[in-house]
N, C-alpha and C positions, 0 to 999 in steps of 0.2 A: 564679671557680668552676672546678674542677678538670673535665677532659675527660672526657664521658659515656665508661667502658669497654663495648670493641667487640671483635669478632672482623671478619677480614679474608677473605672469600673471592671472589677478584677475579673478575667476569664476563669472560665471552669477547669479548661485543662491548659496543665501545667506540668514543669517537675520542678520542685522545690526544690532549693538550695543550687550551688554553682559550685562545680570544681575545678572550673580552670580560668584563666582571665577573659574579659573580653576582649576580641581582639580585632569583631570584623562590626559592620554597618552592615544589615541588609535590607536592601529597597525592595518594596514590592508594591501591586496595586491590588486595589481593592476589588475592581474588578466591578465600580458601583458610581454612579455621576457623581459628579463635583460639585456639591449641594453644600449648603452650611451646617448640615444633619448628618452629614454622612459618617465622619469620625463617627460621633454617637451610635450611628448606627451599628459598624461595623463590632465596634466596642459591647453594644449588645446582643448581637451576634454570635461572638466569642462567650459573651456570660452564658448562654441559653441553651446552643446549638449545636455551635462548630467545632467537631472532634481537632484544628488547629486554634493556635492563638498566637499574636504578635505583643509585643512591649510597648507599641505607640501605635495610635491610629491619628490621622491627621489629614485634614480637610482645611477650604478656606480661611477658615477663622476661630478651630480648636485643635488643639492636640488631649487627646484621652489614653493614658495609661492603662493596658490592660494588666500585664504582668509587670513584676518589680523587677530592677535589672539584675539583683542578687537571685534571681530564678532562673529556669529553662523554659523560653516557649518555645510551642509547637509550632516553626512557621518555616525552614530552611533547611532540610535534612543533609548532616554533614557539616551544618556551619551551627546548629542551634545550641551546644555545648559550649561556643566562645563565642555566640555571635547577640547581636540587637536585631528584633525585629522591627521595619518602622513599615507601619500599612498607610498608602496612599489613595487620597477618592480619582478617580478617574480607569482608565484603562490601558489595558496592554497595545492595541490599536492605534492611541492616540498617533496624531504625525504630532511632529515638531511644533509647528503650529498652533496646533491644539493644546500642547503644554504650555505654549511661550507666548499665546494671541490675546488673552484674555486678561484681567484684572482681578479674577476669581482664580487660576491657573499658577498667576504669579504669587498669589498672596500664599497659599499652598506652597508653594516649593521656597518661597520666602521664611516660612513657617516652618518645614521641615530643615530649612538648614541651619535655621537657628537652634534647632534642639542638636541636630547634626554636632554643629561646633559643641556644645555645652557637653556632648559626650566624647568626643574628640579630647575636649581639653579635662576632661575627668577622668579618661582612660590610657589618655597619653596615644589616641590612635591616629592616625598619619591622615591627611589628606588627598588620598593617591585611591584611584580609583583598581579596583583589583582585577586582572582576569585570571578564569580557571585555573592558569597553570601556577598563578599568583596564590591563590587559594591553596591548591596544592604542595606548591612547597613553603605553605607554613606565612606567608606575607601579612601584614599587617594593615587596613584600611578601608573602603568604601565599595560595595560589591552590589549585584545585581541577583533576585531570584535565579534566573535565567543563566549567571552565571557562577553560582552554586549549584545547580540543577549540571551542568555540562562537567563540573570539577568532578562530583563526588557521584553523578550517575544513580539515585537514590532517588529523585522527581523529576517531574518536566516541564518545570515551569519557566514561560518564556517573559512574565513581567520583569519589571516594568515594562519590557517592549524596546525593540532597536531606535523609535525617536526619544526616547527620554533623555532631555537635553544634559546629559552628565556634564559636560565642559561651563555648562553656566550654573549649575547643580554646588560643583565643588567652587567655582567662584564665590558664588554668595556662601558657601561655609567660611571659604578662609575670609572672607571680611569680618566676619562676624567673629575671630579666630585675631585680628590683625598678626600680630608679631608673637602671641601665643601658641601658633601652629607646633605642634610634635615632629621630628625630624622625620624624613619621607620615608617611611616604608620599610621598616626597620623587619626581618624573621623575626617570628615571636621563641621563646622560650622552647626549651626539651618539654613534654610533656612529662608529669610525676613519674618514676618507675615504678613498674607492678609488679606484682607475683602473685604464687597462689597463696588463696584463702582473702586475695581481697575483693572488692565491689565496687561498682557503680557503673556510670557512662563510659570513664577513659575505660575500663575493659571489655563494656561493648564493644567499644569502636576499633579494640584487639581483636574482637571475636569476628566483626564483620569482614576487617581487611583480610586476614587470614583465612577464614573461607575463599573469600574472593581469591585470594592469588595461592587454593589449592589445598590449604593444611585445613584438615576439621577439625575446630576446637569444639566441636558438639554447637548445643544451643546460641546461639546470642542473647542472654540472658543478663549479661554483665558479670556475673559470678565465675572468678579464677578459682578453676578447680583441676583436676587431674589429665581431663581431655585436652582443655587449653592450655596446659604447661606441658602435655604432650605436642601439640600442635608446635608451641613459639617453639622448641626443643629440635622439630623437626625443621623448620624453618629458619633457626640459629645456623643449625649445621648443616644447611644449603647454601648458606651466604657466610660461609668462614666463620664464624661469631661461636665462640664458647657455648654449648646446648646445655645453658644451666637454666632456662626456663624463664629468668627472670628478665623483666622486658624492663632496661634500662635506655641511656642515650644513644649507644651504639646501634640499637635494636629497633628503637624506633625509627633513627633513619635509613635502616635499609627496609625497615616494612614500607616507609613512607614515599620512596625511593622506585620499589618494587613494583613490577606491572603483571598483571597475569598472563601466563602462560610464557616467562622467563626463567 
């Protein structure tokens, strides 16, 4: 299938470069009517203003690329490291109805799931829609703001909203998908191991969980340093694991595992 056509209007904020694969879709709204302007809108937005940004904006009758998918936007805290942002015109409010009654409505979610499948089928990501606990332990596939925000407790964002008609949502992907669909819902991958003296997000997102469930690695800064190899150390040898600091596959699943105040 030939590449949905897009226009490019890069957002300001960003984090360049990716270090882990993609793994999730996430749907959100705009939070703006369902106009033929409104991607652009949005998209400009992002260029200007908005300390967030998503991967695609998409309305009636465009989809606008904000960030490239070899980046990080700023759009789903906890999913934005493996995840795609897609920004929709309409609201969280919408009923059923209101997504599914219109010919402007359908052409939108028509529109979103054809880019939907084209990343699906570029990523090998599953057609299954995801909840929290889905997210949580590591699932592969099609998820909600709203149910990022409940997984990873970092936002509290309830778009798209309890009517967004997901069940005719992922239909129209896998048409667009026929016999090309990725198998359902496959655990993604161990994430890299760490240690100290390295950098980036995956050791953020050591530094965060391990605050949270009680060890202080110091800052969240992303930088594995002495604090945080003090922390994973104290944390190994709470959950049986060899306290040599270094956060490999054993280690990740009991952080990821792990609930505070256990």
């Amino acid at each position: 299938m030939a590449t949905l056509a897009r226009q490019f209007i890069q957002a300001r904020n960003y984090t360049p470069g990716r270090g882990s694969p993609i793994d999730v879709i996430v749907i959100h709204t705009m939070e703006a009517p369902e106009k033929s302007t409104t991607a652009e809108a949005c998209a400009n937005y992002f260029a200007t203003t908005a300390q967030a940004s998503a991967h695609y904006c998409v309305d009636q009758d465009s989809v606008v690329q904000c960030v490239r998918d070899q980046d990080i936007a700023w759009h789903a805290p906890g999913a934005n490291h493996n995840g795609l942002g897609f920004e929709h015109a309409g609201y969280a409010r919408q009923t059923r109805e209101e997504w599914l009654g219109d010919a402007a409505s359908l052409s939108l979610l028509e529109l979103s799931a054809e880019l939907a499948a084209e990343k699906c089928r570029e990523y090998a990501i599953p057609v299954a829609w995801l909840q929290p606990a889905d997210l949580r332990a590591g699932r592969r596939g099609i998820t909600s703001h709203a149910n990022v925000s409940k997984a990873f407790q970092r936002s509290d964002h309830w778009d798209p909203g309890p009517s967004f008609p997901v069940e005719r949502y992922l239909a129209l992907v896998r048409g667009h998908l026929g016999d090309e669909a990725p198998p359902a819902n496959p655990v993604k991958d161990d994430p890299a191991t760490i240690r100290e003296g390295d950098r980036g997000w995956l050791v953020k997102r050591l530094q965060r969980k391990l605050k949270a469930l009680g060890f202080e690695p110091g800052l969240a800064d992303g930088i594995f340093g002495s604090h945080t190899k003090q922390a994973v150390q104290g944390f190994q040898g709470s959950r049986g694991l060899e306290p040599d600091g270094v956060v490999g596959p054993l280690a990740w699943r009991a952080l990821e595992s792990a609930k505070p105040g256990e």
